[in-house]
Structures are given as structure tokens and as C-alpha cells.
PyMOL Python script that loads the backbone (N, CA, C, O; Angstrom):
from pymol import cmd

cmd.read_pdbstr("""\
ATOM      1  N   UNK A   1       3.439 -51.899 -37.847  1.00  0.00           N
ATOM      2  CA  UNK A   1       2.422 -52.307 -36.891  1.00  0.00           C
ATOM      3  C   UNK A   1       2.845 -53.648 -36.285  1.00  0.00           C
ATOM      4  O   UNK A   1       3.242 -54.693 -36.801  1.00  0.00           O
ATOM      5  N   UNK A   2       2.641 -53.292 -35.088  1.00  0.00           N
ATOM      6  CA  UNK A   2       3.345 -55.028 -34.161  1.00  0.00           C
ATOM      7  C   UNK A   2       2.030 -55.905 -34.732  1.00  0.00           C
ATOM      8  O   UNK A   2       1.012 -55.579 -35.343  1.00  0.00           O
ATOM      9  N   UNK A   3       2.603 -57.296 -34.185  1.00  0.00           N
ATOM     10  CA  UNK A   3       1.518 -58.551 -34.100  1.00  0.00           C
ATOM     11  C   UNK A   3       0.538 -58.031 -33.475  1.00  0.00           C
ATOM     12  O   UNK A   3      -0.576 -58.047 -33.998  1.00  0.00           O
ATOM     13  N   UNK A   4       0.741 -57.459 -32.226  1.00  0.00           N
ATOM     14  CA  UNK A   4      -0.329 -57.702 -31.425  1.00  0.00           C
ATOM     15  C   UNK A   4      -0.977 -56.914 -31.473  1.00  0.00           C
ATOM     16  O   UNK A   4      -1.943 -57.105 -30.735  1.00  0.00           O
ATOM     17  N   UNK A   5      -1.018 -55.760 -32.131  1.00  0.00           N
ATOM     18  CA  UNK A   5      -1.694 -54.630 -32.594  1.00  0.00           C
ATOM     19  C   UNK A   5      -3.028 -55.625 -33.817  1.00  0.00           C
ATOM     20  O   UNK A   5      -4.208 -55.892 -33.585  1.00  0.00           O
ATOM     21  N   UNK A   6      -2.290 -55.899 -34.904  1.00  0.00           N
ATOM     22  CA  UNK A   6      -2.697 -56.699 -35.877  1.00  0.00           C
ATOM     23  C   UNK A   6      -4.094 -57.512 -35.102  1.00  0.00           C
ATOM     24  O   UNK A   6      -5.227 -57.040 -35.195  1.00  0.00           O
ATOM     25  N   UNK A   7      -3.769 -58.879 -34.288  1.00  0.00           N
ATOM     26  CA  UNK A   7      -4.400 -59.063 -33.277  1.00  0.00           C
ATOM     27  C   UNK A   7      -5.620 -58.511 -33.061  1.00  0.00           C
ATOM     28  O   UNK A   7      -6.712 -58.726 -33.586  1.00  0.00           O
ATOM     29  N   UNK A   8      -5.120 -57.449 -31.847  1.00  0.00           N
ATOM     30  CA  UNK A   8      -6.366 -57.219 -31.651  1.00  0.00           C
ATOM     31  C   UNK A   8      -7.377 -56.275 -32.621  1.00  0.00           C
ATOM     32  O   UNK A   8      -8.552 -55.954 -32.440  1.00  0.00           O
ATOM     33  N   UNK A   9      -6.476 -55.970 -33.688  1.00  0.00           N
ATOM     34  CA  UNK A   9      -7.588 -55.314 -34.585  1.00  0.00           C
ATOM     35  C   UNK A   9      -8.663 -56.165 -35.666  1.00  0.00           C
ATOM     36  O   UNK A   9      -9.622 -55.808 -36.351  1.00  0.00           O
ATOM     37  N   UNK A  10      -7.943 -57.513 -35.425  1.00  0.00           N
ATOM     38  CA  UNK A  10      -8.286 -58.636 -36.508  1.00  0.00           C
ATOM     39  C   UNK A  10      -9.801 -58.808 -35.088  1.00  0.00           C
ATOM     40  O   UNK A  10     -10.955 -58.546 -35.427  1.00  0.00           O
ATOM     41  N   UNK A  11      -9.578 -59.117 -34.089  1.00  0.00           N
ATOM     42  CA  UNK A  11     -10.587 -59.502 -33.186  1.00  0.00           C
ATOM     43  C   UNK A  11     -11.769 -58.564 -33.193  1.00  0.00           C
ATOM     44  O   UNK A  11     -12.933 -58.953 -33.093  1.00  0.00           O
ATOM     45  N   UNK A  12     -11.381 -57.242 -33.322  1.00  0.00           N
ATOM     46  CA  UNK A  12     -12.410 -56.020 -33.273  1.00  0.00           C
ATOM     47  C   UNK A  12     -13.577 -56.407 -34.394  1.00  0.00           C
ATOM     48  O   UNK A  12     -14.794 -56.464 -34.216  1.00  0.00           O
ATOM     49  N   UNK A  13     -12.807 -56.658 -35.618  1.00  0.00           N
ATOM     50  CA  UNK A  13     -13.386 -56.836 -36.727  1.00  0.00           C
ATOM     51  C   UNK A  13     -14.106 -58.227 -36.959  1.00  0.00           C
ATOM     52  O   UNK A  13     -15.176 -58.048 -37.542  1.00  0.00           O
ATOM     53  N   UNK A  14     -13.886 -59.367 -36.723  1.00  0.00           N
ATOM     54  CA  UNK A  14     -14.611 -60.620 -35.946  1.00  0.00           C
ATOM     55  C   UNK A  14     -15.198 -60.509 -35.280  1.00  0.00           C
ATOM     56  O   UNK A  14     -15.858 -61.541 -35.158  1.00  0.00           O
ATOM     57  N   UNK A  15     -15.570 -59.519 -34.359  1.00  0.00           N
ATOM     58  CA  UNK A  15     -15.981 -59.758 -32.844  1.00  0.00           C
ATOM     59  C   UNK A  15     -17.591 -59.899 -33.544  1.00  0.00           C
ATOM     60  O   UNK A  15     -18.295 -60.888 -33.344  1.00  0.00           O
ATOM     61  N   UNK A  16     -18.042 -58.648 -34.445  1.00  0.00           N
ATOM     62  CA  UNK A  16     -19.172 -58.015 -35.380  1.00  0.00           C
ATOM     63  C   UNK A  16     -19.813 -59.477 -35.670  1.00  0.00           C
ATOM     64  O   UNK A  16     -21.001 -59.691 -35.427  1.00  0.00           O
ATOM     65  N   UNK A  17     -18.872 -60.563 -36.256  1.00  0.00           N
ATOM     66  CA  UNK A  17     -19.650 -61.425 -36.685  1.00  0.00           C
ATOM     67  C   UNK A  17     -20.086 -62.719 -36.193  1.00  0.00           C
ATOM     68  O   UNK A  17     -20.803 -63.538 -36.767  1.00  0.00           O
ATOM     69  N   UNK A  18     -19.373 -62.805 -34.676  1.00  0.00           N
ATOM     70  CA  UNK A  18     -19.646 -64.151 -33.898  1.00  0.00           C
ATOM     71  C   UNK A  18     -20.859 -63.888 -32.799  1.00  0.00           C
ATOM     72  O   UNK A  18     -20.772 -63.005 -31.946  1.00  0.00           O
ATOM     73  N   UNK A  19     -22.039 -64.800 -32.934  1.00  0.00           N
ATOM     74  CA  UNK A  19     -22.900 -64.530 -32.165  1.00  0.00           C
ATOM     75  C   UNK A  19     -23.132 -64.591 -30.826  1.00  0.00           C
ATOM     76  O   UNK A  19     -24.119 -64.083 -30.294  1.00  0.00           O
ATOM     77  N   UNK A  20     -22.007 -65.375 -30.071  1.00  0.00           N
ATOM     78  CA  UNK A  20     -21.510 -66.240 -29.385  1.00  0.00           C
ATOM     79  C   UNK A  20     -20.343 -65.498 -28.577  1.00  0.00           C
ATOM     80  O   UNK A  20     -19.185 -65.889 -28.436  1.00  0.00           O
ATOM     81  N   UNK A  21     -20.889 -64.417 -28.117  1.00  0.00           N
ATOM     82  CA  UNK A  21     -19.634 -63.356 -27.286  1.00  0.00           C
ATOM     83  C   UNK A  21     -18.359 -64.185 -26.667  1.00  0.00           C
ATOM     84  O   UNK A  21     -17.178 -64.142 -27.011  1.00  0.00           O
ATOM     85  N   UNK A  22     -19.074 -65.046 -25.514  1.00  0.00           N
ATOM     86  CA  UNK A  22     -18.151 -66.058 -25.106  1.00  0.00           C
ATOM     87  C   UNK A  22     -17.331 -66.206 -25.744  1.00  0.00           C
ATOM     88  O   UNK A  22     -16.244 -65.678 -25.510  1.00  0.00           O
ATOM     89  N   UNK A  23     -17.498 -66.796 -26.542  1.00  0.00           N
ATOM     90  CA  UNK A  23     -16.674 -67.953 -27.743  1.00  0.00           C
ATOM     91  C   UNK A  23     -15.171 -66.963 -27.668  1.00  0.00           C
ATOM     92  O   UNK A  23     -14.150 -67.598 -27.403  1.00  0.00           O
ATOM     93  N   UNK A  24     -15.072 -65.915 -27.824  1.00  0.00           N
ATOM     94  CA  UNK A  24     -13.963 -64.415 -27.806  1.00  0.00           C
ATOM     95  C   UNK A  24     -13.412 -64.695 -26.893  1.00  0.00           C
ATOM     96  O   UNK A  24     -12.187 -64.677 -27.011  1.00  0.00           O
ATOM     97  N   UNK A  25     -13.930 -65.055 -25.663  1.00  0.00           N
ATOM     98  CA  UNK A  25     -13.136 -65.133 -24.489  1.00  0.00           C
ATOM     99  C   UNK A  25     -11.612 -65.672 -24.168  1.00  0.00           C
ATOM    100  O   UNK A  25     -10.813 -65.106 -23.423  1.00  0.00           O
ATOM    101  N   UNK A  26     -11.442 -66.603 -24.723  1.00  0.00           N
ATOM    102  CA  UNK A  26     -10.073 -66.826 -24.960  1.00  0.00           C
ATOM    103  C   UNK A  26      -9.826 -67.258 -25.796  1.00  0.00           C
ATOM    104  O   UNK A  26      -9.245 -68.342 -25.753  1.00  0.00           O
ATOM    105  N   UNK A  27     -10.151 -66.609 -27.089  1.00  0.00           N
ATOM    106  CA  UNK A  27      -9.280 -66.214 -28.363  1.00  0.00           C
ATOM    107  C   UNK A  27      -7.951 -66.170 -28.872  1.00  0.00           C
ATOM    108  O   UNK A  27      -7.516 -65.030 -28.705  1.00  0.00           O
ATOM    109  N   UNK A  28      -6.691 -67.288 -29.699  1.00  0.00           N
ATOM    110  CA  UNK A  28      -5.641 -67.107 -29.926  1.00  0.00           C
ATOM    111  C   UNK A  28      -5.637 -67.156 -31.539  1.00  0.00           C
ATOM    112  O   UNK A  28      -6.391 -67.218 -32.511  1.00  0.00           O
ATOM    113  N   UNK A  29      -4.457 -67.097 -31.214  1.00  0.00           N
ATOM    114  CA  UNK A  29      -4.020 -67.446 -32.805  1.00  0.00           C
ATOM    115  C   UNK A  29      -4.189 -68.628 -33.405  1.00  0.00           C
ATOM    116  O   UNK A  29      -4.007 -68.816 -34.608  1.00  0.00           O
ATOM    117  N   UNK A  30      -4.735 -69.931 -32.154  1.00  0.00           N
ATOM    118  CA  UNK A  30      -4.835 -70.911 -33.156  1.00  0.00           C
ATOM    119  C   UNK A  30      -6.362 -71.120 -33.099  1.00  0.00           C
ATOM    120  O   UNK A  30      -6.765 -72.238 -33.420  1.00  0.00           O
ATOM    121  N   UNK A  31      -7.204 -70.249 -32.754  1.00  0.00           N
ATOM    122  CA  UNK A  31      -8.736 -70.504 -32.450  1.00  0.00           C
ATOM    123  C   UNK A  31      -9.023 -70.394 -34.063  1.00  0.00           C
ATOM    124  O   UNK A  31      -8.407 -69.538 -34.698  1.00  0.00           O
ATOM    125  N   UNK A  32      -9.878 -71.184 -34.671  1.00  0.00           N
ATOM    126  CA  UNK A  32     -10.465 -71.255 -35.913  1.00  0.00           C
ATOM    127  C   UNK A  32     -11.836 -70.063 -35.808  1.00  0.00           C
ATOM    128  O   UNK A  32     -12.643 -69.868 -34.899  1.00  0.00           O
ATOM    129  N   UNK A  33     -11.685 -69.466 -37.038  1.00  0.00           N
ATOM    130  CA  UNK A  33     -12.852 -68.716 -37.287  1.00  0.00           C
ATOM    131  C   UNK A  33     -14.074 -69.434 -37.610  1.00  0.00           C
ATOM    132  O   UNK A  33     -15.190 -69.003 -37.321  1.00  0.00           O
ATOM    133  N   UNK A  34     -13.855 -70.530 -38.211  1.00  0.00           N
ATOM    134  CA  UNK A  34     -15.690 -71.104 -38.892  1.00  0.00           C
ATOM    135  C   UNK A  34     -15.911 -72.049 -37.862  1.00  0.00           C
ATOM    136  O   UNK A  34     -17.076 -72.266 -37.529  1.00  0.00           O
ATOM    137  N   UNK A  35     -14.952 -72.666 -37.287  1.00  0.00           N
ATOM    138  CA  UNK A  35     -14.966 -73.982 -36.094  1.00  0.00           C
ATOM    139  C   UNK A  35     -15.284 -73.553 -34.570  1.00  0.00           C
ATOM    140  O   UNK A  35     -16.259 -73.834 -33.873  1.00  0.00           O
ATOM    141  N   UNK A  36     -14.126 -72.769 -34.281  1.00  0.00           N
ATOM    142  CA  UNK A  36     -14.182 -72.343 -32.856  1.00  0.00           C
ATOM    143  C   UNK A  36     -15.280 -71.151 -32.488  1.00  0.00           C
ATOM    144  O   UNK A  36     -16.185 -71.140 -31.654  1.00  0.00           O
ATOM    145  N   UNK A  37     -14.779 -70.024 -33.570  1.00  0.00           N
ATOM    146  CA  UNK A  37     -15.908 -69.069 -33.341  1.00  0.00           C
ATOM    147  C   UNK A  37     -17.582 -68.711 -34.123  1.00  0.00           C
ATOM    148  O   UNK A  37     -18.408 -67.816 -33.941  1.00  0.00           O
ATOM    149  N   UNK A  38     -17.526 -69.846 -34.983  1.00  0.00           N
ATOM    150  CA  UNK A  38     -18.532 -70.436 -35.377  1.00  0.00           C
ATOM    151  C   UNK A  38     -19.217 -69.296 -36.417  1.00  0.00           C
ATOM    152  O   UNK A  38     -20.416 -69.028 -36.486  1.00  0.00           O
ATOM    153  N   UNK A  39     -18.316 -68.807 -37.068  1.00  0.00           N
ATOM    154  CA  UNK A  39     -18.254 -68.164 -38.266  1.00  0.00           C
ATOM    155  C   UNK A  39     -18.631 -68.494 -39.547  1.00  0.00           C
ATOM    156  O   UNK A  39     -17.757 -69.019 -40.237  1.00  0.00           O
ATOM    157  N   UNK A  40     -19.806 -68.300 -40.080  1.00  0.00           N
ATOM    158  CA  UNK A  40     -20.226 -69.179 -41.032  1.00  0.00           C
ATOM    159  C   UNK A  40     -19.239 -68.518 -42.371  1.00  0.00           C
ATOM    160  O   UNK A  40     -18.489 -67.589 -42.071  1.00  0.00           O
ATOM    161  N   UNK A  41     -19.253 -68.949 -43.662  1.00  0.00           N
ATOM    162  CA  UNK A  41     -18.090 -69.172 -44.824  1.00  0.00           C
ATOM    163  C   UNK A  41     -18.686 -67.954 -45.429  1.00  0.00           C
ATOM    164  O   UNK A  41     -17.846 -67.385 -46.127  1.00  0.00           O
ATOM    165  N   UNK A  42     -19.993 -67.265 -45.411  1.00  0.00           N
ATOM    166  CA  UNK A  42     -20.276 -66.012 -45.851  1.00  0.00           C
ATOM    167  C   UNK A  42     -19.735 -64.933 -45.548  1.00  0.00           C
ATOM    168  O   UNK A  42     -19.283 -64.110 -46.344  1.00  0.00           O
ATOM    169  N   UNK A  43     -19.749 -64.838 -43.944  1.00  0.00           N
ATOM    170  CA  UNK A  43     -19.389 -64.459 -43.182  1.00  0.00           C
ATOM    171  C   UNK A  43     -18.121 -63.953 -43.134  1.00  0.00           C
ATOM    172  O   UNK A  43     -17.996 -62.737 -42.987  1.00  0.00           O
ATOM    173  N   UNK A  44     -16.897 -64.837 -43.255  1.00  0.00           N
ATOM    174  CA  UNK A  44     -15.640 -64.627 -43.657  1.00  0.00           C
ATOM    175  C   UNK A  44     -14.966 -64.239 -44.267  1.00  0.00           C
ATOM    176  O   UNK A  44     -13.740 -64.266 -44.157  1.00  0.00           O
ATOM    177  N   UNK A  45     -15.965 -63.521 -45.518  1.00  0.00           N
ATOM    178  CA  UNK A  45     -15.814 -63.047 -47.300  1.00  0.00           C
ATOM    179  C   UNK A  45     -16.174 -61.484 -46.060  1.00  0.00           C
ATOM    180  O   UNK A  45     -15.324 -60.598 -45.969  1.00  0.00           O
ATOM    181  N   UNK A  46     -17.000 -61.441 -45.551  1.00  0.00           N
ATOM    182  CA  UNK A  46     -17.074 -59.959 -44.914  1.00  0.00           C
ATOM    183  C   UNK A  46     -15.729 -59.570 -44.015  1.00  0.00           C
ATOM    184  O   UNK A  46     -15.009 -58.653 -44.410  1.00  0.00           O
ATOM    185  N   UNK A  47     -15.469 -60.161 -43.017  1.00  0.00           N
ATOM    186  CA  UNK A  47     -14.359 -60.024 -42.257  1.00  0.00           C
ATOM    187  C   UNK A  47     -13.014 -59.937 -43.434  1.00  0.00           C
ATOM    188  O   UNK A  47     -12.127 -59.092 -43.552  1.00  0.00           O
ATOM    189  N   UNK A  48     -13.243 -60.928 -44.051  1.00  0.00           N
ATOM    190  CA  UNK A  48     -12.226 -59.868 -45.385  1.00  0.00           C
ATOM    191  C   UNK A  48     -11.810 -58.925 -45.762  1.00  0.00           C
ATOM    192  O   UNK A  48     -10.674 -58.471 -45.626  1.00  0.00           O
ATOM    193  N   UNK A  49     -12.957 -58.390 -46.446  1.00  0.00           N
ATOM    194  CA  UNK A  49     -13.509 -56.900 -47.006  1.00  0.00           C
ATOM    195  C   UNK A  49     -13.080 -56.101 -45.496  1.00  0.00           C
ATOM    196  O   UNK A  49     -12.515 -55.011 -45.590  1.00  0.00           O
ATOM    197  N   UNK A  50     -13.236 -56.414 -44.744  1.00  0.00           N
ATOM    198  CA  UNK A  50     -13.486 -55.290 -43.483  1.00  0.00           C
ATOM    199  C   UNK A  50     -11.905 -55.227 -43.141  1.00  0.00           C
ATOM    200  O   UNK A  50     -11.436 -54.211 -42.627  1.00  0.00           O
ATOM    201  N   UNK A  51     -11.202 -56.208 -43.409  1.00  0.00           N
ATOM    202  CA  UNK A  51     -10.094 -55.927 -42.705  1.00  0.00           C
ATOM    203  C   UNK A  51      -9.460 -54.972 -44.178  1.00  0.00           C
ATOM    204  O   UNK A  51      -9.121 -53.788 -44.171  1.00  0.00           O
ATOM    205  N   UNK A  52      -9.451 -55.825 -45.227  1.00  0.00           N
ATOM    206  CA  UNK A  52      -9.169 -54.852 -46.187  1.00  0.00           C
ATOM    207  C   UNK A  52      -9.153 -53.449 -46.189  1.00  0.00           C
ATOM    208  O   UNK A  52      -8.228 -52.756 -46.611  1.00  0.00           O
ATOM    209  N   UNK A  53     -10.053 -53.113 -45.775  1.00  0.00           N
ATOM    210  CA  UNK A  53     -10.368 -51.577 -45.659  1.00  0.00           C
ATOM    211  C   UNK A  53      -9.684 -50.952 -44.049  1.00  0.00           C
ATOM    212  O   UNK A  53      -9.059 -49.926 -43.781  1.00  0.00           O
ATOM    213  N   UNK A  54     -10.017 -51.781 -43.447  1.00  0.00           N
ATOM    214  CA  UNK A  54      -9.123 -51.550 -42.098  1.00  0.00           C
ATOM    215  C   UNK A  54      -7.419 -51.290 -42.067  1.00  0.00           C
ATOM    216  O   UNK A  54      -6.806 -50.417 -41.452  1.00  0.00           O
ATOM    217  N   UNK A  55      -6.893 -52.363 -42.951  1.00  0.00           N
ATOM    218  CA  UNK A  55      -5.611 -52.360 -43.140  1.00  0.00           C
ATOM    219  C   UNK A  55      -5.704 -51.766 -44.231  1.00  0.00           C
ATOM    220  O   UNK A  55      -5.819 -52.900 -44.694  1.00  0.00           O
ATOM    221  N   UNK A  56      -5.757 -51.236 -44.940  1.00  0.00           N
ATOM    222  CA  UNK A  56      -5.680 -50.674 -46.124  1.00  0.00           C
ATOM    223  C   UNK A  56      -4.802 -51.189 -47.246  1.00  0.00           C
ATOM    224  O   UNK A  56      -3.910 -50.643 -47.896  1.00  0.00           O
ATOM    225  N   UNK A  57      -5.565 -52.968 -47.291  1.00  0.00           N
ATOM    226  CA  UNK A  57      -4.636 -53.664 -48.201  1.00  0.00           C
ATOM    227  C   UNK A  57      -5.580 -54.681 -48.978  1.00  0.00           C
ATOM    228  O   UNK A  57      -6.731 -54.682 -48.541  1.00  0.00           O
ATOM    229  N   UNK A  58      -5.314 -55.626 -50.137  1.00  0.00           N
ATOM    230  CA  UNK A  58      -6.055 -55.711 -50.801  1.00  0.00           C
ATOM    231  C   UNK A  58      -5.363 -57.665 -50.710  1.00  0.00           C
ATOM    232  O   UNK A  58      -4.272 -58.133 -51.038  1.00  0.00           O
ATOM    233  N   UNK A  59      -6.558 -58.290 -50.145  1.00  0.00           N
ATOM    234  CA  UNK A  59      -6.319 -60.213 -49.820  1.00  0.00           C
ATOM    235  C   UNK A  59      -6.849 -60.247 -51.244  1.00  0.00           C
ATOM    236  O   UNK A  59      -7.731 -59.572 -51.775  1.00  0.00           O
ATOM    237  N   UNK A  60      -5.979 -61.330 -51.773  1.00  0.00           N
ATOM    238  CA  UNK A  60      -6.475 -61.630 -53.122  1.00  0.00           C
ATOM    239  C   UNK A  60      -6.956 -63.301 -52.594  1.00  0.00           C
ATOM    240  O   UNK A  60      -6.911 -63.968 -51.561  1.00  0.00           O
ATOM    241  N   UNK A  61      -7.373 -63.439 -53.852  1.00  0.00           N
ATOM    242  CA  UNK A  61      -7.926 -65.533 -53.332  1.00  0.00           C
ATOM    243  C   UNK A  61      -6.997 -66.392 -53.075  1.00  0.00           C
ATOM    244  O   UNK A  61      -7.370 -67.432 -52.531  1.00  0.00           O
ATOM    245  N   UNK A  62      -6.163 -66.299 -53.248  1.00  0.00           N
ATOM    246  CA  UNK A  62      -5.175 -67.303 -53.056  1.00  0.00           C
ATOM    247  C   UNK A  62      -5.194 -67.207 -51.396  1.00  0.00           C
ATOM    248  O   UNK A  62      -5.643 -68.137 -50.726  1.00  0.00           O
ATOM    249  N   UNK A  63      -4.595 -65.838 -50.716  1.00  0.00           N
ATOM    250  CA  UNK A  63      -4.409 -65.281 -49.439  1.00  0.00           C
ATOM    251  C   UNK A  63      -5.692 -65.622 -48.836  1.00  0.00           C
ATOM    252  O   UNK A  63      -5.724 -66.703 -48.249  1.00  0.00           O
ATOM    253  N   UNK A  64      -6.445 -65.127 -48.854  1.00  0.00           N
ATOM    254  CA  UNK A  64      -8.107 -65.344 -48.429  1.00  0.00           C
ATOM    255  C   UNK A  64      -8.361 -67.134 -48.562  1.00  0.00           C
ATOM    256  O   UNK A  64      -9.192 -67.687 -47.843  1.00  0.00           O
ATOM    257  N   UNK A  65      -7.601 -67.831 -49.480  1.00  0.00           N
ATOM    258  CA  UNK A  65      -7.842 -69.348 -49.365  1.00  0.00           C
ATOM    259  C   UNK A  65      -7.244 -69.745 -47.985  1.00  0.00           C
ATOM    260  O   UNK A  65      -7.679 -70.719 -47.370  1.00  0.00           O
ATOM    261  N   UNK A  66      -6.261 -68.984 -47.528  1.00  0.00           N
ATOM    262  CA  UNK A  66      -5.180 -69.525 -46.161  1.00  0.00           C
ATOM    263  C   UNK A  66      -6.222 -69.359 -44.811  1.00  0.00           C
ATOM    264  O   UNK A  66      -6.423 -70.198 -43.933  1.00  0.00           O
ATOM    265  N   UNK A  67      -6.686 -68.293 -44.914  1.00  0.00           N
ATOM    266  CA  UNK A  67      -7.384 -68.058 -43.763  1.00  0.00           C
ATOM    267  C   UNK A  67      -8.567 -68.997 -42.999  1.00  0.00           C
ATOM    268  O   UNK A  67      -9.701 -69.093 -43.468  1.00  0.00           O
ATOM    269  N   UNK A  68      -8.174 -69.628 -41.846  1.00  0.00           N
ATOM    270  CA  UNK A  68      -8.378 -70.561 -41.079  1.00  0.00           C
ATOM    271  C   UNK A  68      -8.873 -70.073 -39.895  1.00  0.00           C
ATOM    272  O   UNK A  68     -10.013 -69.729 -39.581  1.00  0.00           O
ATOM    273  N   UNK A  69      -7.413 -70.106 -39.038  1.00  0.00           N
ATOM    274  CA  UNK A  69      -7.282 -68.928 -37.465  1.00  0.00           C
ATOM    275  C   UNK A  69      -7.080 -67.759 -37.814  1.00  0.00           C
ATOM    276  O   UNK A  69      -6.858 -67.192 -38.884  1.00  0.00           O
ATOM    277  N   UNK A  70      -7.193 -67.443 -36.687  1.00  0.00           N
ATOM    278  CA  UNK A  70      -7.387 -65.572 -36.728  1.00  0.00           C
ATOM    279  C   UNK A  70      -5.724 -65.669 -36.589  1.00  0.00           C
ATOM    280  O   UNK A  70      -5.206 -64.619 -36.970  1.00  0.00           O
ATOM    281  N   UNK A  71      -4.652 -66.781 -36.089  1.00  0.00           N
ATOM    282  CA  UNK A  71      -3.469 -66.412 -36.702  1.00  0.00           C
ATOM    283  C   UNK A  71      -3.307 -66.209 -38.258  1.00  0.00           C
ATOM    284  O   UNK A  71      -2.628 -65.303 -38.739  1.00  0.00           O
ATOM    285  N   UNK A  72      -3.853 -66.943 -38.835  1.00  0.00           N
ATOM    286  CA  UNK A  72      -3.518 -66.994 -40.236  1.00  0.00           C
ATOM    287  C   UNK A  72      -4.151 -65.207 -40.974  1.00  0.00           C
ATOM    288  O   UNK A  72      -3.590 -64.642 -41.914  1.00  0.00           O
ATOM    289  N   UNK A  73      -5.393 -64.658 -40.230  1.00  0.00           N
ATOM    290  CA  UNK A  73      -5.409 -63.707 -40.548  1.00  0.00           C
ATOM    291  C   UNK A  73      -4.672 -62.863 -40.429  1.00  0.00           C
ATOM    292  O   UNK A  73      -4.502 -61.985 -41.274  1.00  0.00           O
ATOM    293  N   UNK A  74      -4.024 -62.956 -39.255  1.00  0.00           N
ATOM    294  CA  UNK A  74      -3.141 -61.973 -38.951  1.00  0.00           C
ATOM    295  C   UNK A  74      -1.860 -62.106 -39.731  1.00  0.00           C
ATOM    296  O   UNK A  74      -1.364 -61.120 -40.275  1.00  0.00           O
ATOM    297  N   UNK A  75      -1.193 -63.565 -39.813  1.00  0.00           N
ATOM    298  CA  UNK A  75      -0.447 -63.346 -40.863  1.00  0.00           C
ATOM    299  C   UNK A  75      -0.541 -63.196 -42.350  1.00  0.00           C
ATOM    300  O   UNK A  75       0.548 -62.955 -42.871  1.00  0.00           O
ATOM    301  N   UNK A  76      -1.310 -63.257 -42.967  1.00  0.00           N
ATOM    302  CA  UNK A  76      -1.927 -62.573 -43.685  1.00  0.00           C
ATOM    303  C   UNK A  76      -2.178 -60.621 -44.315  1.00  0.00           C
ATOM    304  O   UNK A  76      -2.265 -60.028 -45.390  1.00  0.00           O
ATOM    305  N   UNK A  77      -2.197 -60.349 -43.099  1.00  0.00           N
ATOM    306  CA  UNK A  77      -2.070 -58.823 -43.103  1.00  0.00           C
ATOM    307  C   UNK A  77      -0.943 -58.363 -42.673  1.00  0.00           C
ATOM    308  O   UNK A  77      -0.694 -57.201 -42.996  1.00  0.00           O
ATOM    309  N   UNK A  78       0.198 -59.188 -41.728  1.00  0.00           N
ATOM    310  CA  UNK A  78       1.095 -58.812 -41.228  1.00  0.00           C
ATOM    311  C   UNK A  78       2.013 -58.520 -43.232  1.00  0.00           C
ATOM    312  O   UNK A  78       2.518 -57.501 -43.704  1.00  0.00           O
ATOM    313  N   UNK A  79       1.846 -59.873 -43.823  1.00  0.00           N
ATOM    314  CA  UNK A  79       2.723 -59.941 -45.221  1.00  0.00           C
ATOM    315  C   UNK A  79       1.924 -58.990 -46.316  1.00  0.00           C
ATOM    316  O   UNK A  79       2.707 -58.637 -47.198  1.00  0.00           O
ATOM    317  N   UNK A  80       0.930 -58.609 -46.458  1.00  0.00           N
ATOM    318  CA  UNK A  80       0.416 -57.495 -47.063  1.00  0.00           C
ATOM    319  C   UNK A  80       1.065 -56.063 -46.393  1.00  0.00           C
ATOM    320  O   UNK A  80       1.629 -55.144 -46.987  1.00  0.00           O
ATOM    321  N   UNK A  81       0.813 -56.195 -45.120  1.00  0.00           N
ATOM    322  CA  UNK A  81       1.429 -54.645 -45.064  1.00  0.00           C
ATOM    323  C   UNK A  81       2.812 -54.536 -44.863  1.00  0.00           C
ATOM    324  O   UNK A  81       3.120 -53.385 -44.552  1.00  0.00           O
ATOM    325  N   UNK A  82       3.755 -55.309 -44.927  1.00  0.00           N
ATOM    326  CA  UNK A  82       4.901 -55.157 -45.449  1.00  0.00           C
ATOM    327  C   UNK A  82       5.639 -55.188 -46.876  1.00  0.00           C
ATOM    328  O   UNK A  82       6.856 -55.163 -47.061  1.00  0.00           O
ATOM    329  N   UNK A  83       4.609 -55.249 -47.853  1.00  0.00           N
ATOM    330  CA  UNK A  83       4.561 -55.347 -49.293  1.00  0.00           C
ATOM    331  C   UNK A  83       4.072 -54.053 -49.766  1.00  0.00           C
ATOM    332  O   UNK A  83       4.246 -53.630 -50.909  1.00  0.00           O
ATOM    333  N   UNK A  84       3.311 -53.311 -48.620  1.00  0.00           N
ATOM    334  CA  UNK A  84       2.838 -52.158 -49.406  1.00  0.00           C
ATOM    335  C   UNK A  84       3.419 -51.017 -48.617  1.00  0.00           C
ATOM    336  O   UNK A  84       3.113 -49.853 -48.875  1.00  0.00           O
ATOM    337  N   UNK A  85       4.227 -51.332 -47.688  1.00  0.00           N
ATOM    338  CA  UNK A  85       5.438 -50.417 -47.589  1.00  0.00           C
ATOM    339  C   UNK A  85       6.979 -50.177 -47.926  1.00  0.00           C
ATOM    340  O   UNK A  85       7.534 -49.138 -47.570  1.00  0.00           O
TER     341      UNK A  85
END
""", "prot")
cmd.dss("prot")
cmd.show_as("cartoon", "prot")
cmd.util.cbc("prot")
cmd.orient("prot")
């Protein structure tokens, strides 16, 4: 799966939890999830789980500690799903 696939599937799955449609509008890799898109820390334990099941891979705490930007999510899943292939 390319980056940018990753991307925009990481955004699909965020999109659910920012109240603030705008805020999406120009969305990168270095936009913060709890800062920029105003993602509260509960919140982020879901987008977890969701991508988990989306990617069909399993963030342990350490990994889930990294996650910042929706780059970091993405790299994140980019190094899981090359571990479980």
C-alpha cells in the first residue's frame, strides 16, 4: 500500500472524530491530531482501534505513544504493515 493511500485512509478514519470539518481542509502530514484538528486524547485511543481494524494490524503502546500528526500515523501503519507481510 503506497503513502498516499495510507493517507488518505488515516484521514477517512479521523475525519469521524473532528468536529470542525474545516480544520480537514488542508490537512498534512505535519497537522497535529489533538492541536490542529482538535482531537481530544480519548478520542485518539478510538482512531487507533479504528485504524487497527482498518489496516488489519495491531499499534501496541509504545507505537500509539508516537502518534502526534497524522504523519506519524501514517508512519506508524506504513511499519506495521510491512512487518506483517
Amino acid at each position: 500500500m503506497e503513502t498516499q493511500e495510507i493517507f488518505e485512509k488515516v484521514i477517512e478514519i479521523i475525519k469521524e472524530y473532528v468536529k470542525e470539518p474545516e480544520r480537514l481542509e488542508n490537512v498534512s502530514m505535519d497537522t497535529t491530531i489533538i492541536q490542529d484538528l482538535k482531537v481530544n486524547s480519548a478520542r485518539l485511543v478510538d482512531i487507533i482501534i479504528n485504524s487497527e481494524d482498518a489496516f488489519d494490524i495491531e499499534i501496541d503502546d509504545d507505537d500509539a505513544d508516537e502518534i502526534k500528526t497524522v504523519g506519524d500515523a501514517v508512519k506508524v501503519v506504513e511499519r506495521k504493515l510491512c512487518v506483517t507481510q
